[in-house]
C-alpha positions as CSV (number, residue, x, y, z in Angstrom):
1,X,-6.8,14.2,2.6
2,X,-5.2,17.4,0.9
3,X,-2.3,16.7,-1.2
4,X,0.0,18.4,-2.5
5,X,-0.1,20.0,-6.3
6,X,2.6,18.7,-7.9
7,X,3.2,20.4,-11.8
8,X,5.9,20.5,-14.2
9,X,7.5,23.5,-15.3
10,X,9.9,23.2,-18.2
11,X,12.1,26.2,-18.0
12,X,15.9,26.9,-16.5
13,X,16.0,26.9,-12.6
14,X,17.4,30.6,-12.5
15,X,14.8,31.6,-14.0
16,X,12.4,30.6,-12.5
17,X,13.8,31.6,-9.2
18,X,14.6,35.2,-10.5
19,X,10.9,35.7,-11.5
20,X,9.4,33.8,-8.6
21,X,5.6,34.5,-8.8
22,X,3.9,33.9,-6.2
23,X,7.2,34.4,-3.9
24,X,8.9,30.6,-3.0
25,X,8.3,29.5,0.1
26,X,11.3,27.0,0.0
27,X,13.6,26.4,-2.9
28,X,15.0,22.7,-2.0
29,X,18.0,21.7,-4.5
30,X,19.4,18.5,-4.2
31,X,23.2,16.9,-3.5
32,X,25.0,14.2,-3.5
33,X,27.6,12.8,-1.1
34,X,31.1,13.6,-2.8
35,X,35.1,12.9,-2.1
36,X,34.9,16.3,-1.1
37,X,31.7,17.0,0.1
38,X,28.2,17.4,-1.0
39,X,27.9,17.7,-4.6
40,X,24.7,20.2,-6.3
41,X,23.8,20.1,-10.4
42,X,25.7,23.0,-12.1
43,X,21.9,24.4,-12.3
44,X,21.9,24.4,-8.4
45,X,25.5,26.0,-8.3
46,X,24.2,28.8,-10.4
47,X,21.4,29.7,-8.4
48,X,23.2,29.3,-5.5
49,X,25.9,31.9,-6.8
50,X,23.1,34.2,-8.0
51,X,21.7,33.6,-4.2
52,X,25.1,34.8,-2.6
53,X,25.0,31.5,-0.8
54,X,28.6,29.0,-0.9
55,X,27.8,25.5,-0.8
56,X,31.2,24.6,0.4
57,X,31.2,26.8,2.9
58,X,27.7,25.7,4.3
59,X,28.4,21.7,3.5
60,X,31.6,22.5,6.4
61,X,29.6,25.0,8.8
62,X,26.5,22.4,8.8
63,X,28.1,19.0,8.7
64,X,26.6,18.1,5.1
65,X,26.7,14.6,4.3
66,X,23.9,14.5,1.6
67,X,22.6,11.0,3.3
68,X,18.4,10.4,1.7
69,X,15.6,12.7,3.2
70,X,18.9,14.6,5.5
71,X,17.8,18.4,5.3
72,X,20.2,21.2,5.8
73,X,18.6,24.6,6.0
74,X,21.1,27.1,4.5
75,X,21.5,29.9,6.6
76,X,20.8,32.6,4.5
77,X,20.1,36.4,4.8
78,X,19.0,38.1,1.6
79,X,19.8,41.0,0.1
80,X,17.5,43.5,-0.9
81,X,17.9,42.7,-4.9
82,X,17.6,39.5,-4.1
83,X,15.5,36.6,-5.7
84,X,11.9,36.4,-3.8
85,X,12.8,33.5,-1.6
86,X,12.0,32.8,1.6
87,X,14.1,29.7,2.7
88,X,17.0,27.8,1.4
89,X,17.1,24.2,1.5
90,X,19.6,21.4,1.0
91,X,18.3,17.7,0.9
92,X,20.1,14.7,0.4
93,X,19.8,12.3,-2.1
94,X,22.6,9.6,-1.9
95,X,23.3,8.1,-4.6
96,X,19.6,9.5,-6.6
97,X,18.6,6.4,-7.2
98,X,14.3,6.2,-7.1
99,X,14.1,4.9,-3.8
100,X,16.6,7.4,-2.3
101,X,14.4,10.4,-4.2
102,X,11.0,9.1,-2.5
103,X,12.8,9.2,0.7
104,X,14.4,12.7,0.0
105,X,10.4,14.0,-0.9
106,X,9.1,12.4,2.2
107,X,11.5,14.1,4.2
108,X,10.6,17.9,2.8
109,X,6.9,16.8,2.7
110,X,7.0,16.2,6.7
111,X,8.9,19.4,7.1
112,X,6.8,21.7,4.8
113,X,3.6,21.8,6.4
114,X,1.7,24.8,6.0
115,X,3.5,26.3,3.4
116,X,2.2,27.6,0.3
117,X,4.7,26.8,-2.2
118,X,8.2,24.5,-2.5
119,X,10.5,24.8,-5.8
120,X,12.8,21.8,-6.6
121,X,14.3,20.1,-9.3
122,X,14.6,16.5,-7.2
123,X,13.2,14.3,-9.9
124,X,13.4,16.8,-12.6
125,X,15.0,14.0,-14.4
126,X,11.5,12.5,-15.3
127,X,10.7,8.8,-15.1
128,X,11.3,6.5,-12.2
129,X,12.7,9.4,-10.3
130,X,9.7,11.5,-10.9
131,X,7.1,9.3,-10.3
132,X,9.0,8.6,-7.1
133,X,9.1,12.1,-5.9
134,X,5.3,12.3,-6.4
135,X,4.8,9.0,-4.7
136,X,7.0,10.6,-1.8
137,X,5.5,14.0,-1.3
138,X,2.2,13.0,-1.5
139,X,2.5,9.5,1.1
140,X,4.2,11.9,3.6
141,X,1.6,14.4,3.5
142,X,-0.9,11.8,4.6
143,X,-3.0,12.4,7.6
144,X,-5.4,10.1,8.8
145,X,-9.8,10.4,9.1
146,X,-10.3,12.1,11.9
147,X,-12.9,11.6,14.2
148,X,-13.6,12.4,18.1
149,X,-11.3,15.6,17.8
150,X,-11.7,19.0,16.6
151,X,-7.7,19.8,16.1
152,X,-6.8,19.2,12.8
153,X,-2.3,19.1,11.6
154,X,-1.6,21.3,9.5
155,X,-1.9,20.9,5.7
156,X,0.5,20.1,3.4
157,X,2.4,22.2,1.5
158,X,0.0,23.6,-1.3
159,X,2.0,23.6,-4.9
160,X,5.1,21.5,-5.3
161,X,6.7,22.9,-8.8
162,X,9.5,20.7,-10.2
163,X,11.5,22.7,-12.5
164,X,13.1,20.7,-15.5
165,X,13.1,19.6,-18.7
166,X,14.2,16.0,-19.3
167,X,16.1,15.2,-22.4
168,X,13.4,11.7,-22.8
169,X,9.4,11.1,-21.8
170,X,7.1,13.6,-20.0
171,X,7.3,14.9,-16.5
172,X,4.3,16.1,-15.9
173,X,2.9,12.2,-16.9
174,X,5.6,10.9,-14.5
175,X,4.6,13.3,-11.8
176,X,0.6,12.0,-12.4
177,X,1.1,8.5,-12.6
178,X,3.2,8.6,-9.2
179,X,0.7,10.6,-7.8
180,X,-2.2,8.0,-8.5
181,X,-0.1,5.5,-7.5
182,X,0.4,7.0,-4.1
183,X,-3.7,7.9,-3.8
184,X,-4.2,4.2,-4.4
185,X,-2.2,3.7,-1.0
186,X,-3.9,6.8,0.5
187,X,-7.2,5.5,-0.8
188,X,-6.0,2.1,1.8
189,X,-4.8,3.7,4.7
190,X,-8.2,5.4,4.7
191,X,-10.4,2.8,4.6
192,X,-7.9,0.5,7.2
193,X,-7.7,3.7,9.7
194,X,-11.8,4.3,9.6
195,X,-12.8,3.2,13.3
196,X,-14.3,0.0,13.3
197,X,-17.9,2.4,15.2
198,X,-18.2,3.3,11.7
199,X,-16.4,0.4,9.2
200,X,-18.6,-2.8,8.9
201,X,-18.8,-5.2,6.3
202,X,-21.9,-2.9,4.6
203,X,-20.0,0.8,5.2
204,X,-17.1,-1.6,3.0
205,X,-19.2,-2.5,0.3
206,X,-20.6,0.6,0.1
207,X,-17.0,2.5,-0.1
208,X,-16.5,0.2,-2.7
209,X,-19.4,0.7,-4.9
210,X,-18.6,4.5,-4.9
211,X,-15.1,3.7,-5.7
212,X,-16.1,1.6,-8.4
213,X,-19.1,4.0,-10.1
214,X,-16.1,7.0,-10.3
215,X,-13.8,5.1,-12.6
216,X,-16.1,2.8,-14.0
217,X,-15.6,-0.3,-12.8
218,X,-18.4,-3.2,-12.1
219,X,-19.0,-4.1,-9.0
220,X,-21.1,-6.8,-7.3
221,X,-22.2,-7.1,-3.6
222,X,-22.9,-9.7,-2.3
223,X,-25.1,-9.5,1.2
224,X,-25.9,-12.3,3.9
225,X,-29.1,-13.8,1.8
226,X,-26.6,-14.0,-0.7
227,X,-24.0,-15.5,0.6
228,X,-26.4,-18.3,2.7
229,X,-27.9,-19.3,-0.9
230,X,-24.5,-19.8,-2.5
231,X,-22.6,-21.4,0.2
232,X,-20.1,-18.9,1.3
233,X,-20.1,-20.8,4.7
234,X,-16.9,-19.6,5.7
235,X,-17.7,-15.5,5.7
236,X,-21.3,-17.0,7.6
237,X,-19.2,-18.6,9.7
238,X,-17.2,-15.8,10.8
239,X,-19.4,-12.8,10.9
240,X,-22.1,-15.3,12.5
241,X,-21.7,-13.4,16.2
242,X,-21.7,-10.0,15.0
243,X,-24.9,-7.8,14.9
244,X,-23.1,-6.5,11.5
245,X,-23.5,-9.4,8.6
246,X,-20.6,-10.0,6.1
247,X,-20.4,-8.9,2.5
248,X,-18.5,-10.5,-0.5
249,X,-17.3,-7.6,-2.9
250,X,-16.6,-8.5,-6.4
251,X,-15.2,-5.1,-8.2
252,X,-13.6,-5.7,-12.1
253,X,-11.6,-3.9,-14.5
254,X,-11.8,-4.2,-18.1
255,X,-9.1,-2.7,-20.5
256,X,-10.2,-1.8,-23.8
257,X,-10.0,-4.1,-26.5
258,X,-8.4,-3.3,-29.9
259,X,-9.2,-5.0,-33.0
260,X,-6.2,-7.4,-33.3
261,X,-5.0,-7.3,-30.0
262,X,-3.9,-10.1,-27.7
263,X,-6.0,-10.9,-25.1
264,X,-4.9,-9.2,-21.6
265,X,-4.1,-11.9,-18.6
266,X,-6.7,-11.9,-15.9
267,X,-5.7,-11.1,-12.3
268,X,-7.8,-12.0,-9.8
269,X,-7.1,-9.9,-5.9
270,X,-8.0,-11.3,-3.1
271,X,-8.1,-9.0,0.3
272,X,-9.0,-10.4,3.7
273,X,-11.6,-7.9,5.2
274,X,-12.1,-8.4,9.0
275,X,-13.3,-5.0,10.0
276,X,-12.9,-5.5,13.5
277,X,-11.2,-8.7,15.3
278,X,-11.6,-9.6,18.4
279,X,-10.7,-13.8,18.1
280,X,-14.2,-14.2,18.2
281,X,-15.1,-17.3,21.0
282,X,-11.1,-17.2,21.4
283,X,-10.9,-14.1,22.7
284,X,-7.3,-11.8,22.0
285,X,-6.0,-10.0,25.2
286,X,-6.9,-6.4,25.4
287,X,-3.7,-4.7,24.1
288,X,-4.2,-7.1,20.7
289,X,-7.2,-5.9,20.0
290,X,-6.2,-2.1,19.8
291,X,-5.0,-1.8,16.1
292,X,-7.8,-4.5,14.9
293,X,-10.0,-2.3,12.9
294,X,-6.9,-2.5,10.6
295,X,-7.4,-6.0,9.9
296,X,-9.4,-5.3,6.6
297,X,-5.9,-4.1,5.1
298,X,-5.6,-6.7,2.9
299,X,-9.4,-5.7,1.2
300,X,-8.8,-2.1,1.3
301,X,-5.2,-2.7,-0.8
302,X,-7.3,-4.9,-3.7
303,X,-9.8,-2.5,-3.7
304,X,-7.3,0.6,-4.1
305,X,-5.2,-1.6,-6.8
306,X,-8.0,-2.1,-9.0
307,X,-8.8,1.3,-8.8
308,X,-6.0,2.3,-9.9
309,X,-5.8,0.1,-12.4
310,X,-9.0,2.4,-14.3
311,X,-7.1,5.6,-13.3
312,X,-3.7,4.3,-15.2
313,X,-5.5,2.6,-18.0
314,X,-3.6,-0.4,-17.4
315,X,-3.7,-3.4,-20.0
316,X,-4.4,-6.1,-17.4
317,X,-7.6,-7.3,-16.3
318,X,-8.3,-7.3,-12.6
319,X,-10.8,-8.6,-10.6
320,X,-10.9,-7.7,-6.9
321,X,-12.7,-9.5,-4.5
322,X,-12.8,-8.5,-0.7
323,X,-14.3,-11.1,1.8
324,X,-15.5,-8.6,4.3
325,X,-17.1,-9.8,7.7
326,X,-16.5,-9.0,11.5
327,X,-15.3,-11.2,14.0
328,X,-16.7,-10.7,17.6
329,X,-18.6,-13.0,19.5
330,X,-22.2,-13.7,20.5
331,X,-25.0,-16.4,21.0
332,X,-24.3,-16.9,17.6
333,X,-20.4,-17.7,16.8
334,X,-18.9,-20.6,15.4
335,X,-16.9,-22.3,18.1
336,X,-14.0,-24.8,18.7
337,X,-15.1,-28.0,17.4
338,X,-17.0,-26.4,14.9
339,X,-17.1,-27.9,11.3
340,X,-17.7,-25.2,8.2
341,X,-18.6,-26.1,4.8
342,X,-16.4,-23.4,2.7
343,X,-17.8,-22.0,-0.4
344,X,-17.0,-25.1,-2.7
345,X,-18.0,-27.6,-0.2
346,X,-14.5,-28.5,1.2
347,X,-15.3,-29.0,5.0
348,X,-12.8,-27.3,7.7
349,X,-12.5,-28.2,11.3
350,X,-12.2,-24.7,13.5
351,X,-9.8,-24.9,16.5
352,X,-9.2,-21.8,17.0
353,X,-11.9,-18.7,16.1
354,X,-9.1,-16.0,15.7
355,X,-7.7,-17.9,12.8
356,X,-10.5,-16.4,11.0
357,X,-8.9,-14.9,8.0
358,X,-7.5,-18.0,6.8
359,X,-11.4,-19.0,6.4
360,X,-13.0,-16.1,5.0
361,X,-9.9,-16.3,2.0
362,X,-10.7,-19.8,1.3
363,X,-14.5,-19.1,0.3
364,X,-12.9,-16.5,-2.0
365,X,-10.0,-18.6,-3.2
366,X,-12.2,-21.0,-3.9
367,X,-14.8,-18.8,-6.1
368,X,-12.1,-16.9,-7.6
369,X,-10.7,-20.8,-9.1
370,X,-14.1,-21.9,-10.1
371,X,-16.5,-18.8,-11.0
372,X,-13.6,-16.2,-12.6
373,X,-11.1,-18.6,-14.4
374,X,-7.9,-16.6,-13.8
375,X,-3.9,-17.0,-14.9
376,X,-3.2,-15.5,-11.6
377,X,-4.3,-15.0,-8.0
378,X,-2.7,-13.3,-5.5
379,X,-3.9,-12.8,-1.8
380,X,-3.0,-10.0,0.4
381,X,-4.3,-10.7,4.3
382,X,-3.0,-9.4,7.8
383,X,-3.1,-13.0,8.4
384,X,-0.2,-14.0,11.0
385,X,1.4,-13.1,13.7
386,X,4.4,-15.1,13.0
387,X,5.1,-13.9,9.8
388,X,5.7,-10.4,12.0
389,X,7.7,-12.1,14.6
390,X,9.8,-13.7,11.1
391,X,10.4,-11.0,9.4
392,X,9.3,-7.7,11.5
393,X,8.0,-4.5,10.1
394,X,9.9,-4.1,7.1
395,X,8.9,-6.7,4.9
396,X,6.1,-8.6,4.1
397,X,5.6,-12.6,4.0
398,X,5.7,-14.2,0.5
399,X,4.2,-17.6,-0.5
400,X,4.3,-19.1,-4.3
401,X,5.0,-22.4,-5.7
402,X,5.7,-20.5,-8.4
403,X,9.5,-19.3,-9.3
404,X,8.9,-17.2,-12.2
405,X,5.7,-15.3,-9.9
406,X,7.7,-15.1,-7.2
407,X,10.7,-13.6,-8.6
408,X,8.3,-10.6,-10.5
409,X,6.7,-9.9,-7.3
410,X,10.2,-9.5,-5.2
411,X,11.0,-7.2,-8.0
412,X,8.1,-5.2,-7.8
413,X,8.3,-5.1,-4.4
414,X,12.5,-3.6,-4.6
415,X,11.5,-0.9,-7.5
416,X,8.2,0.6,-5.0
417,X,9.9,0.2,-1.2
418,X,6.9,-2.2,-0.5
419,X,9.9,-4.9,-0.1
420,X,8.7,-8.8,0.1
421,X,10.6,-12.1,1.1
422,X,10.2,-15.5,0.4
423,X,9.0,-18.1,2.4
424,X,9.3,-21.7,1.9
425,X,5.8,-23.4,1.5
426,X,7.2,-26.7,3.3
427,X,5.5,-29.9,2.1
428,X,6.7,-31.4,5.5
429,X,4.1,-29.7,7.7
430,X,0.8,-30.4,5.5
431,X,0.0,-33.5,7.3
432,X,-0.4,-31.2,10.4
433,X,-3.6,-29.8,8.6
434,X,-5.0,-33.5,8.8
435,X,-8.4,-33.6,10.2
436,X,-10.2,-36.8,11.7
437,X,-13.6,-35.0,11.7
438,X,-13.4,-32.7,8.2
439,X,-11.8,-32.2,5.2
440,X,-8.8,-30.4,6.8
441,X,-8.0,-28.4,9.8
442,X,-7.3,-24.9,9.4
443,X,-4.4,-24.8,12.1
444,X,-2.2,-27.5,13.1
445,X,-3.5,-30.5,15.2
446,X,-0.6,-31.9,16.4
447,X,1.6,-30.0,18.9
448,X,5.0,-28.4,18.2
449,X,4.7,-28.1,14.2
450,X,5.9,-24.0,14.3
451,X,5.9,-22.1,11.0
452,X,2.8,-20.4,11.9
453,X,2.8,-17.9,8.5
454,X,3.6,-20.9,6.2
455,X,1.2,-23.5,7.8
456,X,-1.4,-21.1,7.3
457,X,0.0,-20.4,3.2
458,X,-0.5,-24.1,3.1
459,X,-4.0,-24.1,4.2
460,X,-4.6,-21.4,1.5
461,X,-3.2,-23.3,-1.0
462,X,-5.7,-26.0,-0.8
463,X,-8.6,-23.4,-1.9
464,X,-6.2,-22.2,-5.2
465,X,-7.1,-25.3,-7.8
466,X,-3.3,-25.4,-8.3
467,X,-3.4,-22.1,-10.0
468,X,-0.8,-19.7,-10.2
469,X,-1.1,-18.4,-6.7
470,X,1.2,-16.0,-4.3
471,X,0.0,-15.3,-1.1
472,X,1.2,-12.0,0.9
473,X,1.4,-12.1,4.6
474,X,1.1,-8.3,5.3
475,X,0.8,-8.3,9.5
476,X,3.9,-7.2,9.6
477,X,4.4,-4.0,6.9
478,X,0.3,-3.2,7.3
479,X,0.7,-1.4,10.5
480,X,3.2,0.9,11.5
481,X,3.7,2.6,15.4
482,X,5.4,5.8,13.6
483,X,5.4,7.9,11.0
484,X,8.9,6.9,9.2
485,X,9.4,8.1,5.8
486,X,6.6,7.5,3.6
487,X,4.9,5.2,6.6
488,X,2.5,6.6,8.3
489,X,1.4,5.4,12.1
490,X,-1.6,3.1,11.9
491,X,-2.9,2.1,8.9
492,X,0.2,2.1,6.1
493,X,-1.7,0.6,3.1
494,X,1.0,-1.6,2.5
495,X,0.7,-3.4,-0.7
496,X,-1.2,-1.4,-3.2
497,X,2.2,0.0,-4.6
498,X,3.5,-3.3,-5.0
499,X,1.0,-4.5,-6.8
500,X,0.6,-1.8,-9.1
501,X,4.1,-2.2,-10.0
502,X,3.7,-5.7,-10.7
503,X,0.7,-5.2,-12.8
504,X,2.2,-2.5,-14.9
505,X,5.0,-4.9,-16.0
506,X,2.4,-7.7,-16.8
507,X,1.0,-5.5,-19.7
């Protein structure tokens, strides 16, 4: 995907404007909702003078309310003297808060298409408001692979200048960091909208590898011999009826060390990777199986986080691991009945082979407690329907025993728009996991139990060693019908931004 480039230009916005080289496509100056009426920078009111243009008079004529992302194009016939500008643009930014600037930026982003060249000073400010106007214009400008069609939407707009010079820090390093923050989610959405014809477990790894070989990372792959001689039986399990074996991905970042220094925490991410899901032996209806080849979110977020993590230099150690396998069905699947041996030797009775991503986390749970030795572990998984049906579109499902965890990651999730909430993880219903014939069951076994999203968080917990642990429920947030903002349809990538956020404030 074409981006936007985004740059920096320190100077005065009239000038810039006066001397516009190439000529500006749109100049888009920001207001604010005022006692009475929409309220510009005394920057804005200068060019706006110099442009012939009343904002007082338009804000009346065009029903201003200066609302996030509400853009009011300023009817506007130039002179001949006039400044080289093509259109005049208004756009909200309620109160200008980060959150209301990324909305602002996704709203000119959608509208700009095709052109060459926007002029603004939203986020000029530098900082949080910066890096949110990158993250905006460059989520908003997303379009998805293509295949199976020769049309293609048009591109974004080309060269984004941001005219400003903010008394603290350094735009241009706000503008870049919000950029990669908002490629890590790109970097997601890609991999979760690829169509399952091409995406198995192997195409995964692969993406991966390359992912991990242009930043530096390690990376490890682990195939199906692999996996049979270590005891990953629940991936085998899983990806046993598809002609496409699974892979475990194991992809690490390093900070540098500095004489002296403290040692960094290490993170370890955990991503459910079902490439495709069909419920395996329990089939889904038709219609559910539609938007399945996003079911990998969960990996492809992980994957894009520790990315990142190289990109921003980071002073956390992460370790991503992505339990990648596909779920169909064949002479071959694990049935109903079934017992599996997870990596770790815990034994799991299967009732129901579309509760597969609950299995193919614990194996990875499980190595991440016993092989890596974290502080912390987070998962991220499409993993229930419930937790959709709980909380909806909007937010995603958040598990912790943990106060102090749980209350960094809400944050987090408030200061990117990737907004969580808290679940209880209800000691009640564990004795619904009770098995007669294993270990534990990995759904319920007695009828009328409920709490879908935190019986499944409960099973999790088992595999965590009573480590720091959150678990993320992303069914909801991962998928989206619409583009909305900075959402795009299908695949939305939710989670990478989050997490970055998180991991920035852990260094």
């Amino acid at each position: 995907m074409r981006a936007p480039r985004t740059r920096a230009v320190p100077k005065r916005l009239l000038d810039v404007v006066v001397a516009a080289s190439p000529r500006i496509d749109v100049l888009a100056l920001p207001v604010r909702p005022g006692d009475d009426g929409p309220v510009a920078s005394e920057e804005a009111r200068e060019v706006l003078r110099r442009l012939g243009i009343d904002l007082a008079q338009v804000a009346r004529l065009e029903g201003v309310k200066a609302s996030p992302g509400e853009l009011t194009r300023v009817p506007w016939a130039p002179a001949p003297d006039a400044p080289p500008v093509d259109r005049v643009v208004l756009v909200g930014v309620g109160d200008g808060e980060p959150a209301a600037v990324r909305t602002a930026a996704a709203s000119l982003a959608r509208s700009l298409r095709g052109r060459d060249r926007l002029v603004t000073t939203l986020g000029a400010e530098g900082g949080a408001a910066a890096q949110a106007l990158a993250e905006g214009l460059v989520l908003a400008s997303y379009s998805p692979p293509r295949s199976g069609i020769g049309e293609a939407p048009k591109p974004p707009v080309r060269r984004v200048d941001v005219v400003g010079e903010p008394q603290t820090g350094d735009l241009a390093a706000d503008l870049a960091r919000g950029t990669t923050v908002a490629e890590a989610t790109v970097l997601a959405r890609d991999l979760a909208n690829t169509p399952s014809s091409t995406k198995g477990p192997s195409w995964v790894a692969a993406r991966a590898r390359r992912a991990a070989a242009e930043v530096g990372l390690t990376c490890t792959v682990r195939d199906h011999r692999d996996l049979e001689a270590e005891g990953f039986g629940g991936l085998i399990a899983v990806g046993g009826g598809a002609q496409r074996p699974p892979r475990f991905v194991e992809v690490g970042w390093t900070p540098p060390q500095e004489d002296g220094r403290v040692a960094t925490p290490h993170v370890v991410l955990v991503g459910k990777g079902i490439t495709f899901d069909s419920g395996g032996l329990s089939l889904k209806p038709r219609e559910a199986m539609v938007p399945m080849k996003t079911d990998m979110t969960g990996a492809a977020v992980v994957l894009a986080v520790v990315r990142a993590c190289a990109r921003l230099g980071l002073g956390v150690r992460v370790t991503a691991l992505l339990a990648l396998a596909e779920n169909a069905f064949g002479g071959s699947s694990y049935r109903p009945g079934d017992v599996v041996r997870q990596y770790g030797g815990r034994t799991v009775e299967i009732r129901n082979t579309d509760a597969e991503g609950r299995i193919v986390l614990a194996d990875a749970l499980t190595y991440a407690d016993t092989a890596l030795d974290p502080d912390v572990v987070v998962d991220v998984a499409t993993l229930t329907g419930a937790a959709t049906l709980g909380l909806g579109r909007g937010h995603a499902a958040l598990f912790t025993d943990d106060d102090a965890l749980a209350t960094a990651l809400t944050a987090a999730g408030d200061r990117s728009g990737e907004q969580v909430w808290r679940l209880p993880l209800t000691q009640d219903y564990r004795p619904a996991l009770d098995s007669d014939v294993a270990d534990l069951c990995h759904i319920p076994t007695v009828p009328g139990v409920g709490g879908g999203a935190i019986v499944a968080a409960l099973f999790l917990r088992e595999f965590t060693g009573g480590r720091r642990w959150a678990h993320l429920d992303i069914a909801g947030p991962a998928r989206s019908e619409r583009d909305n903002g900075v959402v795009s349809r299908g695949g939305t990538g939710f989670g990478a931004r989050l997490l970055l956020r998180w991991l920035e404030d852990l260094r």
